[in-house]
ZADO-1210 file (C-alpha; in nm, 4 decimals, padded with zeros to 6 digits):
<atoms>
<atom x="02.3205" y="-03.9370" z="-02.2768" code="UNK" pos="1"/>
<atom x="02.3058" y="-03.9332" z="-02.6628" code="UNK" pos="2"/>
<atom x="01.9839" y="-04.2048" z="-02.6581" code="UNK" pos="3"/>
<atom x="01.7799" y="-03.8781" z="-02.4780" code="UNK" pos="4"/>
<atom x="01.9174" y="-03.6069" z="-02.6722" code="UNK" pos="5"/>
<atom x="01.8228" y="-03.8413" z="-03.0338" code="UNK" pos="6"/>
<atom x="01.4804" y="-03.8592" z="-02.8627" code="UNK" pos="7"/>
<atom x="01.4342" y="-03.4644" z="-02.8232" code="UNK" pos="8"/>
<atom x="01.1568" y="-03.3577" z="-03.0687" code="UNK" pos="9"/>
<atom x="01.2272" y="-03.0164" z="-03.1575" code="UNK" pos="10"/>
<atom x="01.0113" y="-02.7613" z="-02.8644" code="UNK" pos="11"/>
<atom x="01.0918" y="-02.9920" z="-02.5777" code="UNK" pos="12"/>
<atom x="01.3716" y="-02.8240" z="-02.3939" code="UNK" pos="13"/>
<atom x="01.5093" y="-03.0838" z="-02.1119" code="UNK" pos="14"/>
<atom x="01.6687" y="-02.8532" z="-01.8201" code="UNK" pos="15"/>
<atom x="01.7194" y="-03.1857" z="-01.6229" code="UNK" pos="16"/>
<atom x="01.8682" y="-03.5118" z="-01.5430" code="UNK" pos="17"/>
<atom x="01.9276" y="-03.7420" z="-01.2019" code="UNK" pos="18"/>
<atom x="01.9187" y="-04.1090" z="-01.1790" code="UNK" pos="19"/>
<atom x="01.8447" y="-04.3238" z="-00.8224" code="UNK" pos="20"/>
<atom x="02.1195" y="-04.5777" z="-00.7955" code="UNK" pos="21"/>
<atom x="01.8903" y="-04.8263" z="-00.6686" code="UNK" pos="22"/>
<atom x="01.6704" y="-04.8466" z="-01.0223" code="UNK" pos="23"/>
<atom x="01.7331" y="-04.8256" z="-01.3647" code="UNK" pos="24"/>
<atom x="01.5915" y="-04.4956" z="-01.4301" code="UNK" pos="25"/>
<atom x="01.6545" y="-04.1853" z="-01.5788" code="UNK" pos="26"/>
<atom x="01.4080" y="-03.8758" z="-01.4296" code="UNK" pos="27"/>
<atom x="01.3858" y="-03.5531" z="-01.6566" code="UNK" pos="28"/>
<atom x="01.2263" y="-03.2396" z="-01.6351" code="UNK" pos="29"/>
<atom x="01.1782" y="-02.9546" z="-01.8532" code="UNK" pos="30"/>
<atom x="00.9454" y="-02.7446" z="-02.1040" code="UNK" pos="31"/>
<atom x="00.7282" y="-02.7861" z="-02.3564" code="UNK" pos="32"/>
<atom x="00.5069" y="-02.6163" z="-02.5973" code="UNK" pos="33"/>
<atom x="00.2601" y="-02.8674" z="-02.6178" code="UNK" pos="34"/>
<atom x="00.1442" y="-03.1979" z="-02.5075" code="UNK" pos="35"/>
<atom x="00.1625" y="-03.3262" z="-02.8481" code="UNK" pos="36"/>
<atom x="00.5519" y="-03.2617" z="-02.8195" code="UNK" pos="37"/>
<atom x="00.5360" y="-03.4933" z="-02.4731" code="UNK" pos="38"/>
<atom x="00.3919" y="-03.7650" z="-02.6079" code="UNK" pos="39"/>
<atom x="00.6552" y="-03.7656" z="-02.9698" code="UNK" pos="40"/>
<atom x="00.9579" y="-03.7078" z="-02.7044" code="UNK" pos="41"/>
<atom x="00.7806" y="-04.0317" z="-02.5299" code="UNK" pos="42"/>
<atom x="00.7206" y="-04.2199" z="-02.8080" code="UNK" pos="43"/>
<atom x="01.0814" y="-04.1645" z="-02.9449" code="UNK" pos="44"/>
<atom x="01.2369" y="-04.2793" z="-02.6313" code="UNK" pos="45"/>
<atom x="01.1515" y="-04.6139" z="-02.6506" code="UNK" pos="46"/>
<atom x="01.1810" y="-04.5589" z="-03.0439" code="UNK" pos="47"/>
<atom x="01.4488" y="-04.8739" z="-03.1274" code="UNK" pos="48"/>
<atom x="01.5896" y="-04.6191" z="-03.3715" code="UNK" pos="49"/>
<atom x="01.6259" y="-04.3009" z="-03.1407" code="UNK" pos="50"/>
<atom x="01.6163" y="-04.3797" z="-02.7090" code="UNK" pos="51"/>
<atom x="01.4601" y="-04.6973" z="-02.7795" code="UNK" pos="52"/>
<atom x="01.7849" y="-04.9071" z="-02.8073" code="UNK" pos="53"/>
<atom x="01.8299" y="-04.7947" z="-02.4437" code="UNK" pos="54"/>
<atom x="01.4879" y="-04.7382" z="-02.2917" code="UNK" pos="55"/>
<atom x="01.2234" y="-05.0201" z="-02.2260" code="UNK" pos="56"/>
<atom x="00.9882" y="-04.7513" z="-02.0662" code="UNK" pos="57"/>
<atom x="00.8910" y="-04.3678" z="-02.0176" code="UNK" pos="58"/>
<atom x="00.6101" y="-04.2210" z="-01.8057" code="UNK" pos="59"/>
<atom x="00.4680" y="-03.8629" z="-01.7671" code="UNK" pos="60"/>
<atom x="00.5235" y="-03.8177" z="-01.3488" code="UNK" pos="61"/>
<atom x="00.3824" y="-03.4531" z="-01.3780" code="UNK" pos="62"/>
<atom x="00.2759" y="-03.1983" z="-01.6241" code="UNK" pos="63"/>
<atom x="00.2114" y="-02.8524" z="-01.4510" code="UNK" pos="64"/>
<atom x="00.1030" y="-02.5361" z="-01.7433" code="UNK" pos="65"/>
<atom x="00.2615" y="-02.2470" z="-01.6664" code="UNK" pos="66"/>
<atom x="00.0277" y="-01.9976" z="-01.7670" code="UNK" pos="67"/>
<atom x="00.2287" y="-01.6935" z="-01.7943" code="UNK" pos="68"/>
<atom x="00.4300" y="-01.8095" z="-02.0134" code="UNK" pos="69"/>
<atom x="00.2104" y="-02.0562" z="-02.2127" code="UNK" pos="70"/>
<atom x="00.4575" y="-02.3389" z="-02.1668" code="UNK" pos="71"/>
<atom x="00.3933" y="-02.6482" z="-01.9039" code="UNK" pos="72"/>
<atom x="00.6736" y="-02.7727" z="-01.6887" code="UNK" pos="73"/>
<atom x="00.6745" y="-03.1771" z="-01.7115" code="UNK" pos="74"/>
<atom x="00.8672" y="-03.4544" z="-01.5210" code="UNK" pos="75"/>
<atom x="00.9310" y="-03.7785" z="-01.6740" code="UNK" pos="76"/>
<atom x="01.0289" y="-04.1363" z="-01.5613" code="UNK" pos="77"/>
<atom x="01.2585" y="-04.3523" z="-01.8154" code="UNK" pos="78"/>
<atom x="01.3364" y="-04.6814" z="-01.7625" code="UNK" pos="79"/>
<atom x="01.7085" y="-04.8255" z="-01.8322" code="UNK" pos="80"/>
<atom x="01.6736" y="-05.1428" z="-02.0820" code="UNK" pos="81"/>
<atom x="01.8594" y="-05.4327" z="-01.8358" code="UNK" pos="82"/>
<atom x="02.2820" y="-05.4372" z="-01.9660" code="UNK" pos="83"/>
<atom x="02.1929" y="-05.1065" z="-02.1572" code="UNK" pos="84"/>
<atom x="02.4555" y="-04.8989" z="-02.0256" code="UNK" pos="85"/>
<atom x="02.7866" y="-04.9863" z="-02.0676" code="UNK" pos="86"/>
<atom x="02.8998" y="-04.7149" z="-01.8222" code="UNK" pos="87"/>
<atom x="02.7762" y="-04.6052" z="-01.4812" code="UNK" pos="88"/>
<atom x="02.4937" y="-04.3786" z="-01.4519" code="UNK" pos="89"/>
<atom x="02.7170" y="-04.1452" z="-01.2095" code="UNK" pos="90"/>
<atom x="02.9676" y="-04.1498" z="-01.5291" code="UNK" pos="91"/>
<atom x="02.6974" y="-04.0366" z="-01.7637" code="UNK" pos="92"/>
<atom x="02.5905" y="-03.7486" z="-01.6074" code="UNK" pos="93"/>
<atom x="02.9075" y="-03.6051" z="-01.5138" code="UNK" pos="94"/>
</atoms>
């Protein structure tokens, strides 16, 4: 999905995408350095110039700090803009 990768500030590292064909949402998981780089990925995603265009909505579901490796694991919730896709979410994210 190009909208999420425009909206991937640099130090977030997304290892994950599935979708729930009953809602228009996209969940991700992944790494970060920081919380500060959460919130810009979050911000850019509903961003009309990056994931905005595509995204009406994105929500932290977890953060977890990993603290052996200084980097926190974090789950996220994006909502689909109503007639944003103009392919299937199965298509996407084959």
């Amino acid at each position: 999905m190009a909208a999420i990768k425009k909206s991937i500030p640099q130090g977030v590292v997304v290892t994950h995408l599935s979708t729930d064909q009953t809602t228009p949402m996209v969940n991700t998981s992944g790494t970060i350095r920081s919380y500060s780089e959460l919130a810009l990925f979050l911000k850019n995603l509903v961003d009309p110039t990056k994931g905005g265009s595509l995204f009406t909505e994105a929500g932290i579901q977890s953060v977890i700090l990993d603290p052996t490796t200084g980097k926190a694991k974090f789950t996220v919730d994006i909502t689909i803009a109503a007639g944003g896709l103009r392919k299937s979410l199965d298509d996407l994210l084959k």
